[in-house]
C-alpha positions as CSV (number, residue, x, y, z in Angstrom):
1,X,-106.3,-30.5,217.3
2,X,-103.7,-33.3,218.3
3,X,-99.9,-32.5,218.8
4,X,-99.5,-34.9,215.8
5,X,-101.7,-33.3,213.5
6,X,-100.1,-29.6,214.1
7,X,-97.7,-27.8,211.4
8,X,-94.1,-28.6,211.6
9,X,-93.0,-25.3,210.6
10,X,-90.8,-23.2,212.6
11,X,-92.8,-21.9,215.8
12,X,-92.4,-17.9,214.6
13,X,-94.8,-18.5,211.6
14,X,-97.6,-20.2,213.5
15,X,-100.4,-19.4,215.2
16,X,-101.5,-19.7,219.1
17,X,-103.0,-23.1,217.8
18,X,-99.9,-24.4,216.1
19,X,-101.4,-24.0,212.5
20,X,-101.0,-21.6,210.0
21,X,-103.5,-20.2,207.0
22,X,-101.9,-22.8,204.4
23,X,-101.8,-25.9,206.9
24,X,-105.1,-28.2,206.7
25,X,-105.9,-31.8,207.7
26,X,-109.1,-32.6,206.0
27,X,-108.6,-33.6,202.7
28,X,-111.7,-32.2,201.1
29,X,-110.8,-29.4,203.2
30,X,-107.5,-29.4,201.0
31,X,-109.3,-28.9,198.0
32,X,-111.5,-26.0,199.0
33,X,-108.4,-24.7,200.0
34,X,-107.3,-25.1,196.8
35,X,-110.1,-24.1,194.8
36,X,-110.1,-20.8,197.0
37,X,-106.3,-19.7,196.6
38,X,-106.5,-20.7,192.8
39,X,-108.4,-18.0,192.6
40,X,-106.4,-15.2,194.2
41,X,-103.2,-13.8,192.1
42,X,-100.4,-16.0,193.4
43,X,-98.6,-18.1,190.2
44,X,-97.7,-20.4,193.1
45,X,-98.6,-21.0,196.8
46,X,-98.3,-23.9,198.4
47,X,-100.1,-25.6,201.3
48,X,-98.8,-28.2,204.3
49,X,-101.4,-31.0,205.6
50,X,-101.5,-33.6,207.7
51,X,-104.5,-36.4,207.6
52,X,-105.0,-39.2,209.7
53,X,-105.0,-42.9,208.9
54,X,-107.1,-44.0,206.4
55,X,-108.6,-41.1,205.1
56,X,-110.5,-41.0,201.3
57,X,-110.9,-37.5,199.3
58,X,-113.4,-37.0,197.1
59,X,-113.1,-37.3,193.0
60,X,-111.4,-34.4,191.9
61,X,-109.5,-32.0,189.9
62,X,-107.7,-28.9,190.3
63,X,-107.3,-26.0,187.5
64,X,-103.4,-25.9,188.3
65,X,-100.7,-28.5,188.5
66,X,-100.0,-30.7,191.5
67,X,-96.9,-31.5,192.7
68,X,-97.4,-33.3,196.6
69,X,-94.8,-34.6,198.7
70,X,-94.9,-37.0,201.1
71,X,-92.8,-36.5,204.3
72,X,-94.5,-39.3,205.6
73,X,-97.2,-42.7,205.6
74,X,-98.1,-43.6,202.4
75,X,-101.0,-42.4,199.5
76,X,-102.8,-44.0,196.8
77,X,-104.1,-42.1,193.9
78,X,-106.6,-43.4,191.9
79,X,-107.7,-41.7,188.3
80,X,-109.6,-42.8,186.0
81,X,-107.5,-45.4,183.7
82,X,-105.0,-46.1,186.5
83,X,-103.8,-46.3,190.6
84,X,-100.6,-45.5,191.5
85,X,-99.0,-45.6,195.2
86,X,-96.5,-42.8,196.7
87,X,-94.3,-43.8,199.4
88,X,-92.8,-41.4,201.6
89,X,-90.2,-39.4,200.5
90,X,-90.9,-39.0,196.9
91,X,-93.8,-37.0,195.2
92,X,-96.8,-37.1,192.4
93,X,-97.4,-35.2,190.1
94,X,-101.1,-34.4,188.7
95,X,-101.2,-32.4,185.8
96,X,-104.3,-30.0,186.0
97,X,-107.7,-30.8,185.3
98,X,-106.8,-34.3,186.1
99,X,-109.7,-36.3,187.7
100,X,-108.4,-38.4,190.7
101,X,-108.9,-39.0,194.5
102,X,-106.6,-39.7,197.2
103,X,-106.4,-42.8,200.0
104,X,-103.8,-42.9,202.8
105,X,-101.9,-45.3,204.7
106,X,-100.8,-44.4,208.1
107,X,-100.7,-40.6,209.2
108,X,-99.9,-38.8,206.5
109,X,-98.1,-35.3,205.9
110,X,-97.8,-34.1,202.6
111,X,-96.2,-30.6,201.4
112,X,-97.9,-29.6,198.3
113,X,-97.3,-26.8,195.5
114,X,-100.0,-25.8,192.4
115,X,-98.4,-23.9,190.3
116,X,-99.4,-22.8,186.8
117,X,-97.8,-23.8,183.5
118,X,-95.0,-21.3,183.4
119,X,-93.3,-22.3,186.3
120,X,-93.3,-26.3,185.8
121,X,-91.1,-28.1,183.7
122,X,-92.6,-29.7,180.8
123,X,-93.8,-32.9,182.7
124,X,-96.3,-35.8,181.5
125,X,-99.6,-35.5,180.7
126,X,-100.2,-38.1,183.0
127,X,-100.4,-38.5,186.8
128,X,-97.0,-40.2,187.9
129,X,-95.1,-41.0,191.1
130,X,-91.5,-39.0,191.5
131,X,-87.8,-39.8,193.4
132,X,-86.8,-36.5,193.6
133,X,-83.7,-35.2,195.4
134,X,-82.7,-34.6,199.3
135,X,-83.4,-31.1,198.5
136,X,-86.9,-31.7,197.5
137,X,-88.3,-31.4,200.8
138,X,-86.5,-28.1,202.8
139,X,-87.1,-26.1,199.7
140,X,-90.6,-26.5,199.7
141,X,-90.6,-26.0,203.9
142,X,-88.6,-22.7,202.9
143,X,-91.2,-21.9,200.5
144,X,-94.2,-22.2,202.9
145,X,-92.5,-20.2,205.5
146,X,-91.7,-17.3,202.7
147,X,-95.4,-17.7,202.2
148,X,-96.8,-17.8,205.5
149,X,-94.5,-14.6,206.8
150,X,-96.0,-12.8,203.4
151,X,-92.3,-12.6,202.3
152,X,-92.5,-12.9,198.7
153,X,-89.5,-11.1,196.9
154,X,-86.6,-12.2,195.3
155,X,-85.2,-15.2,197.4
156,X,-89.3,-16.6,196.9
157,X,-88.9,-16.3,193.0
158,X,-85.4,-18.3,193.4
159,X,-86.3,-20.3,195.4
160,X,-89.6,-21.4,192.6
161,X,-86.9,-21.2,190.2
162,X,-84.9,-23.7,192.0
163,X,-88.2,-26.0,192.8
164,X,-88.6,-25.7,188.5
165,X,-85.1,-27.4,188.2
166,X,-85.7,-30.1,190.9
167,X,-88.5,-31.1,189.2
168,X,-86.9,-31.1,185.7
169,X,-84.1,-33.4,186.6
170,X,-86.5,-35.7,188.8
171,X,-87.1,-39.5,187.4
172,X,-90.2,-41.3,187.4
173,X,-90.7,-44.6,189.6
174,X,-92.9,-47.3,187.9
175,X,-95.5,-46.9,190.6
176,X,-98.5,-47.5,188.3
177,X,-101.4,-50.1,188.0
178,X,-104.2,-49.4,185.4
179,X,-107.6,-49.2,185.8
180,X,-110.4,-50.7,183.8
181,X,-113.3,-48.9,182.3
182,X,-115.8,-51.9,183.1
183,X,-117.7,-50.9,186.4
184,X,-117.5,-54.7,186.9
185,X,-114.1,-55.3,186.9
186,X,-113.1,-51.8,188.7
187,X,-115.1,-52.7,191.7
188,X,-112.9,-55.8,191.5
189,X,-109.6,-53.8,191.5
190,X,-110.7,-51.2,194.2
191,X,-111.0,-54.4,196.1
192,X,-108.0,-55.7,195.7
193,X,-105.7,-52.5,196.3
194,X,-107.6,-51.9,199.5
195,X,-107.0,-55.7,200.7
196,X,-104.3,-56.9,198.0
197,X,-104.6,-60.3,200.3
198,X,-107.9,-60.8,198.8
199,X,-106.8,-61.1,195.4
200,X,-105.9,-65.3,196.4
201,X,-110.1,-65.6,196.2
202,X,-111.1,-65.5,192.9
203,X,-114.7,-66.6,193.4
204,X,-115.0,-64.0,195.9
205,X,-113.5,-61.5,193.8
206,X,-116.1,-62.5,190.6
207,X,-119.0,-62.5,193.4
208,X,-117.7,-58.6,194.3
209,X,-118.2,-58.0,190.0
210,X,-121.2,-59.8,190.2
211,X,-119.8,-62.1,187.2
212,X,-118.5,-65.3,186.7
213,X,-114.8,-66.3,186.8
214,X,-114.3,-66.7,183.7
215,X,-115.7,-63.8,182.5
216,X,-113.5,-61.8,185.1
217,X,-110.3,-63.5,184.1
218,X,-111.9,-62.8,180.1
219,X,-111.7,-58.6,181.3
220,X,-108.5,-58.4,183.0
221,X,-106.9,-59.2,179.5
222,X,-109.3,-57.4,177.2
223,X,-109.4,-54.3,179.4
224,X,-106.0,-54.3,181.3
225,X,-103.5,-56.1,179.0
226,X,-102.5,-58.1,182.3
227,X,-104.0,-62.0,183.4
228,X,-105.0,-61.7,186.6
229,X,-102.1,-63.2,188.1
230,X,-100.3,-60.5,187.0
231,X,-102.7,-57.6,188.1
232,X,-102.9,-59.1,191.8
233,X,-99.0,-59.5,191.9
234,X,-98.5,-55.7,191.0
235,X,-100.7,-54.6,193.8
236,X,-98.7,-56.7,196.3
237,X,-95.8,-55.3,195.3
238,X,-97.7,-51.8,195.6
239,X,-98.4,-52.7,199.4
240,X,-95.2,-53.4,199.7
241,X,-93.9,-49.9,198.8
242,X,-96.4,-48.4,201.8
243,X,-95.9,-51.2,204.2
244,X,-91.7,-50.4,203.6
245,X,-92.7,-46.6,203.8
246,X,-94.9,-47.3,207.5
247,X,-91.3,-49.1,208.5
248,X,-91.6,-52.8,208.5
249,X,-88.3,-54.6,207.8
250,X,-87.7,-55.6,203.9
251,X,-87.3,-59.3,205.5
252,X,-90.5,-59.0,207.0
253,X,-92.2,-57.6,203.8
254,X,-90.3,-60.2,201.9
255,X,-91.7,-63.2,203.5
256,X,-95.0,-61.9,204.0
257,X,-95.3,-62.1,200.4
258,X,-93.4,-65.2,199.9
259,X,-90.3,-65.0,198.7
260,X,-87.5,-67.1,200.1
261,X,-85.3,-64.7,200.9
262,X,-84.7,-60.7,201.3
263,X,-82.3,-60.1,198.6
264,X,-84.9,-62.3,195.8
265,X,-87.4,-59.7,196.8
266,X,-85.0,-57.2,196.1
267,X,-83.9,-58.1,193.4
268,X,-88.1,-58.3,192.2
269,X,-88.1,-54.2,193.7
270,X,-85.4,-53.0,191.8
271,X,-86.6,-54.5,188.3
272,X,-90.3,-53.4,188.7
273,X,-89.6,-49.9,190.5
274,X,-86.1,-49.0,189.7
275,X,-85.0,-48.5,193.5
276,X,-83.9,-50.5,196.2
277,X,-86.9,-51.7,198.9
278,X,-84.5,-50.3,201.9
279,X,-84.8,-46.6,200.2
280,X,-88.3,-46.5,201.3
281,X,-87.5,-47.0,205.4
282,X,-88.3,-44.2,207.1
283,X,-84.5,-44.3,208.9
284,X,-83.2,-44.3,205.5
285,X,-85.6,-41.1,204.8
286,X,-84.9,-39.4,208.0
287,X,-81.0,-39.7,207.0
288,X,-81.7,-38.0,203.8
289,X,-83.4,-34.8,205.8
């Protein structure tokens, strides 16, 4: 295992290796992780990984909720009606039994808690990105460590407690792209958020559907709501979010995607997502922690 892909937990709770029993980075090793200690008595436990650029889980679920943050890089979740992206420094939420898979942009960490019912906030019934607090991300560090070291007492149940209210006075960011149901016009859309570029060939696009233009543009308003215009704009300003999380410059973002000048593109972020495009730089992260 590379330097890079070790825990970042405090040396006195790792191993000779630098890992500990809660730290993967294989996503579907992730999940048989998860399957496992779902099992086992713990209301909570919570599990660190790391996963190199690029990779792809498998479809999904888990039995409890999912609450991931991500300390770094960028994912993309994909469930069955939508796709949503998660830049650094915020989390997602995926309520349990909720059918989705995971992509990632750039290394990845992620610090992740499942946690029955009774010790989550009532949150939606829906998968949804989160801009949670500066707290966010020691507490659940803290957490792990309590974990790791088997030091589950009173300061642990606080401390879950605590993690209960940060998630109850989080807010949502408009992150969100849906999905269609047509097999058709999905493998047009998982085209398009892997290479949002590609979205300026339509006949290529329709050739990927194995349909006509017209019919294609005919499904993105039946089934989506959206013209495609619309759909393929969202999803650049989706790769925005991850290519602003990786640390490219909001100018260079802004005129990759055309716009005149930084503070137009801004003002385009803050309508659609509620936050400024230079609160997704890592500097601006590494400030916060």
């Amino acid at each position: 295992m590379t330097k890079a892909l070790r825990s970042s937990l405090p040396s006195e709770v790792l191993t000779v290796h630098g890992t500990h029993r809660y730290f993967t980075d294989v996503i579907n090793a992730t999940c048989s992780m998860v399957s496992t200690l779902a099992e086992g008595e713990d209301e909570v436990f919570l599990i660190e990984a790391t996963y190199p650029d690029g990779f792809n889980s498998r479809w999904h679920c888990h039995d409890r909720g999912q609450v991931s943050f991500v300390q770094n890089g960028g994912m993309t979740i994909t469930g069955e009606t939508y796709s949503l992206v998660v830049p650094a420094g915020h989390a997602v939420w995926i309520p349990p039994g909720h059918m989705h898979s995971a992509t990632g942009g750039g290394e990845v960490t992620v610090l992740s808690t499942y946690a029955d019912a009774c010790h989550l906030p009532p949150l939606p019934d829906r998968a949804c990105v989160l801009h949670v607090s500066d707290l966010f991300e020691p507490l659940l560090k803290k957490l792990i460590t309590r974990q790791v070291t088997r030091s589950r007492d009173e300061i642990f149940d606080a401390m879950v407690v605590l993690l209960y209210e940060e998630l109850r006075t989080s807010r949502p960011l408009n992150a969100v792209a849906p999905m269609p149901q047509d097999k058709r016009l999905r493998r047009v859309c998982e085209a398009i958020l892997k290479d949002p570029t590609i979205g300026t060939g339509k006949e290529q696009l329709a050739e990927i559907g194995n349909m006509s233009c017209r019919t294609m543009t005919r499904l993105f308003r039946s089934e989506l709501g959206l013209t495609y215009s619309d759909w393929v704009q969202l999803t650049l300003a989706f790769s925005a979010i991850g290519r602003l999380s990786r640390g490219e410059s909001v100018s260079k973002v802004a005129s990759s995607l055309g716009y005149g000048s930084p503070s137009a593109f801004s003002a385009m972020f803050r309508r659609r997502f509620g936050i400024c495009p230079s609160e997704l730089t890592p500097r601006k992260a590494a400030a916060a922690r």
